[in-house]
N, C-alpha and C positions, 0 to 999 in steps of 0.2 A: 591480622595483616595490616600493614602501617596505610596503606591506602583507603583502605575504608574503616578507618577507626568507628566514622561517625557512624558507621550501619551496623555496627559489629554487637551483637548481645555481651553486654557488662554485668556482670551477677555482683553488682552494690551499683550503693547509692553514691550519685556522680555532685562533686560539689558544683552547684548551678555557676562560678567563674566560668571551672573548666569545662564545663558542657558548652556552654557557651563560646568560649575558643575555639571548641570542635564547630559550634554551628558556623561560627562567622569562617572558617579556613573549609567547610562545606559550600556556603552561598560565594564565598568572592570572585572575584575574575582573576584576583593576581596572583602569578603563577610564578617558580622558582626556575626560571630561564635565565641561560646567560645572555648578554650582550643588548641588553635592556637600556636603555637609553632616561636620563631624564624627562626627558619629550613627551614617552613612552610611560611614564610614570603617575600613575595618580595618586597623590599627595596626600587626599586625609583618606583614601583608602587604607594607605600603609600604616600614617599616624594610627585609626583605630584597630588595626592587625596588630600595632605595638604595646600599643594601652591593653588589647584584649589579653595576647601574652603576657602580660606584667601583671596584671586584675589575676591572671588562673596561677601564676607563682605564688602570688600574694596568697592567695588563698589557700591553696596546697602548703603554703607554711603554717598558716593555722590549724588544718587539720591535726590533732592529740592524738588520737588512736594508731600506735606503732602500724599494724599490720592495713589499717586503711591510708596511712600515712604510704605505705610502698607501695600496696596496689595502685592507687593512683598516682603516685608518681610513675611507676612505667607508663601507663596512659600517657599521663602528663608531659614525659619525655619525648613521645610521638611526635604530640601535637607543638610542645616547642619548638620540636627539631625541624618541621615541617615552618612555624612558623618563622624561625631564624634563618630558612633559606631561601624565603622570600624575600625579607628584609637584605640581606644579604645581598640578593641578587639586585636589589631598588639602593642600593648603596647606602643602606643605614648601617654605620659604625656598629649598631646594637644588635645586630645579624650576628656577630661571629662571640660575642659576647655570651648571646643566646646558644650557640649550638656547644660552647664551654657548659653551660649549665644543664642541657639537654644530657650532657656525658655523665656530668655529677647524676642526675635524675636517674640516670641508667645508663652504670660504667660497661654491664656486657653488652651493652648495643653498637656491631661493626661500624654501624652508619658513624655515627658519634664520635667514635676515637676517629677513624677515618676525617671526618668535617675536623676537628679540631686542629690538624695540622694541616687541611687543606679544604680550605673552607668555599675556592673555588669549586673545588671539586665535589664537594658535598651539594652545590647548587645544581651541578653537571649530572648528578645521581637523581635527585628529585625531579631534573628533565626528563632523564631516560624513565625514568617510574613513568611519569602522565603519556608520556611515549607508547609504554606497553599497555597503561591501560586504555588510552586512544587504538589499539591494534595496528600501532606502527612500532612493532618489534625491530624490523631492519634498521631502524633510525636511531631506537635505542640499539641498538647492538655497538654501531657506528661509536658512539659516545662510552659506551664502556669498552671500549678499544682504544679511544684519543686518551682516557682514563687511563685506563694501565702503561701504554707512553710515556706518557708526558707528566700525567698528576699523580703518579702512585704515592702510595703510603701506606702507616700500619693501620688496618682494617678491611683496606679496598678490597679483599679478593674474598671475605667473606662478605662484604656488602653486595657485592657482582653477584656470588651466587644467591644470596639472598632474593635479588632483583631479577636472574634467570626464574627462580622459582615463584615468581607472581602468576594471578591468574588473569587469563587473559578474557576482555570483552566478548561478548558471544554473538555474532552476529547473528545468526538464524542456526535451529536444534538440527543435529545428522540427520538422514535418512537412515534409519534401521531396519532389516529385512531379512525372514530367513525362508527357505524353501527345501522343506525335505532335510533340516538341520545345516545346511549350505548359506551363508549370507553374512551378516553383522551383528552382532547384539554385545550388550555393555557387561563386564564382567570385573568381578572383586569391589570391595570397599575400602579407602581411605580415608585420612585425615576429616575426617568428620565431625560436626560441628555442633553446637545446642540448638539451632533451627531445625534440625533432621538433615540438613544435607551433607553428604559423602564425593567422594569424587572417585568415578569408577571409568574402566578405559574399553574404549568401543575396539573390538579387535575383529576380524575377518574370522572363521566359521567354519570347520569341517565336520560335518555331526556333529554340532554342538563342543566342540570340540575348540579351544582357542586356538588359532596357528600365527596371527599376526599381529600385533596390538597399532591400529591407526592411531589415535588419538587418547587425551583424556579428558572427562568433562565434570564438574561439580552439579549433582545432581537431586534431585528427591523424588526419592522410591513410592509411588502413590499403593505401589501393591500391584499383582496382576500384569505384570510385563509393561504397566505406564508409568514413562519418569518427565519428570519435568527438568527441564538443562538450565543451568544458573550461568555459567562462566566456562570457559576453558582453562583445563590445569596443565600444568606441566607431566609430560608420561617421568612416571617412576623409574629409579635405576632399573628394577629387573626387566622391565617394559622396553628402556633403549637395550641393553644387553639381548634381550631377547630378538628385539628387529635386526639387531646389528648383525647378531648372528646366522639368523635367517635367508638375511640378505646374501651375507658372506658368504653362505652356504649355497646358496643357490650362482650365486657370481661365480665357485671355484667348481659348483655342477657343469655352469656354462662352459667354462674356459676349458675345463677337459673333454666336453663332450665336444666343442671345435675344433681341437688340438686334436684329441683322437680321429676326427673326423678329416683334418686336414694331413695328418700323419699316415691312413689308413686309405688314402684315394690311389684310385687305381694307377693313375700315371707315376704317382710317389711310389707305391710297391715296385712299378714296374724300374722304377732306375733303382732302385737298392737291389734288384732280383740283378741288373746288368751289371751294377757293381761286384753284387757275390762272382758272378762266372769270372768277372775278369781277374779277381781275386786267386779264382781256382784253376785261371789258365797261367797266371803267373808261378801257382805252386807248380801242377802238373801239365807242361804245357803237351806231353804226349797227350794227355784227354783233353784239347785242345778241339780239336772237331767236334766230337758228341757236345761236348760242354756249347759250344757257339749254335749249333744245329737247335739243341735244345731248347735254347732261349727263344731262339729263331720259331718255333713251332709253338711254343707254350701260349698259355691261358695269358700271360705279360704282353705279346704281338700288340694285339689291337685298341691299345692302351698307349702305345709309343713304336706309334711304325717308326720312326728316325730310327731306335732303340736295336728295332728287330730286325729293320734294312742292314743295318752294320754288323747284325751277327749274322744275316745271311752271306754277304759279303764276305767275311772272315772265314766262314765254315765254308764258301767255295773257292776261296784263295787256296785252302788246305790240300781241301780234295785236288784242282787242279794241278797244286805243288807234287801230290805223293802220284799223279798216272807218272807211266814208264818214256822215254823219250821215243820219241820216233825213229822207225831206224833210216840207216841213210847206206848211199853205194858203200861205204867202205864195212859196213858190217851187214 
């Protein structure tokens, strides 16, 4: 990980320039921020951040040995490129000079091509990095949004997800708990490292059983159910597919058991029940009385008296219609 180069176990020997690079771009204050002001600038800060750069190329060129010669040049491409966006950002001409050479040092690295044709942008990247690992993820996010706007180019969208997938500072370790196999515990291993740590994902718990993945953590396994938590990771594609799904699943559980529930009440049955009759006094208006009568009497009544008022109504308009006339003197 480009962020903590300096912590990170190197299996060779590191030539003391560029270890050195790494310490001095570990202790310094000055950070690859834009809108940095002279004022704002401290002067042989930068100078020996520049010298230190140019002492670990110097040296990386003397290295003979082909296959030690490229190991540390990727290192070495890091810690330039990190350096060159400082400078960069402190307005030294020899910033963007630097992140051309970071790209030689190592052509497959997004960041790299990326800075080279946008070298603002490259500074904008290395904000949002100290961002996530400060745990101000919103802030970086912000910045690889203004990114893809305004400063794109070729690399940016694997540099973004590169910088998606960093891990994040760990404020304080989960609560993990289970009762009766019901509760939390960390499950699977990944990307695992020569320290011993992996990074494994706390999910939610039915019998021991994973049902939801909360989170993911970089962690070391001590044995015996105790882990020690390092960092926060990114959850793995199957991990969001898996919540995504879950969610979804339970979101479209909701919406038809409301819908069925609001489709299904009894005032709603009762006007589609007054609909059908009126329907069937249209076909057959001679079954005109039983059909109003009936509504009028059913299990529908007390659910929409308005409903059942007007089919009584109707079914004694009928009756009264069909008595015989009264007779009078002339018959």
């Amino acid at each position: 990980m480009r962020s903590v180069l300096w912590g990170r176990n190197v299996e060779m020997s590191i030539e003391p320039r560029i270890e050195a690079l790494a310490q001095r771009l570990k202790d310094t204050s000055l950070k690859p921020h834009a809108g940095l002001t002279p004022e704002s600038t401290d002067r042989a800060e930068v100078d020996q951040l520049e010298r230190a750069a140019e002492d670990a190329l110097s040296a990386w060129r003397e290295i003979e040995d082909p296959d030690d010669r490229q190991a540390q040049g990727a290192l070495l491409a890091m810690l330039v490129g990190r350096s060159a966006a400082i400078l960069h950002a402190h307005g030294r001409p020899r910033g963007a000079a630097l992140i051309r050479t970071a790209s030689e040092l190592n052509p497959q690295d997004a960041w790299h091509t990326y800075g080279k044709q946008q070298p603002d942008g490259y500074v904008r990247l290395y904000e949002a990095q100290d961002l996530m690992e400060a745990g101000q993820e919103s802030k970086a996010k912000k910045i690889a949004k203004v990114l893809e706007r305004e400063m794109n180019g070729p690399g940016l969208d694997e540099a973004l997800a590169e910088l998606k997938k960093m891990e994040r500072p760990l404020g304080s370790a989960p609560a993990m708990f289970t009762m009766n196999g019901i509760g939390t515990r960390l499950y699977g291993s990944r990307d695992e490292r020569p320290d011993g740590t992996h990074v494994a994902t706390l999910c939610l718990c039915l019998l021991y059983i994973p049902i939801f993945p909360l989170a993911a953590y970089r962690v070391f396994n001590h044995g015996g159910g105790s882990f020690s938590f390092v960092s926060r990771a990114p959850l793995s594609g199957f991990a969001i597919w898996a919540r995504r799904l879950l969610v979804g699943t339970l979101a479209a559980a909701l919406v038809f058991g409301v819908g069925h529930s609001v489709y299904n009440a009894p005032d709603r049955v009762a006007a589609r029940a007054f609909a059908s009759v009126e329907a069937e006094v249209a076909a057959h208006p001679e079954a005109a009385g039983p059909l109003w009568r009936g509504f009028a009497e059913s299990e529908h009544a007390p659910h929409r008296a308005d409903l059942a008022q007007r089919a009584s109504e109707r079914w004694l308009a009928l009756e009264l219609d069909a008595l015989p006339a009264p007779l009078d003197m002339e018959r």
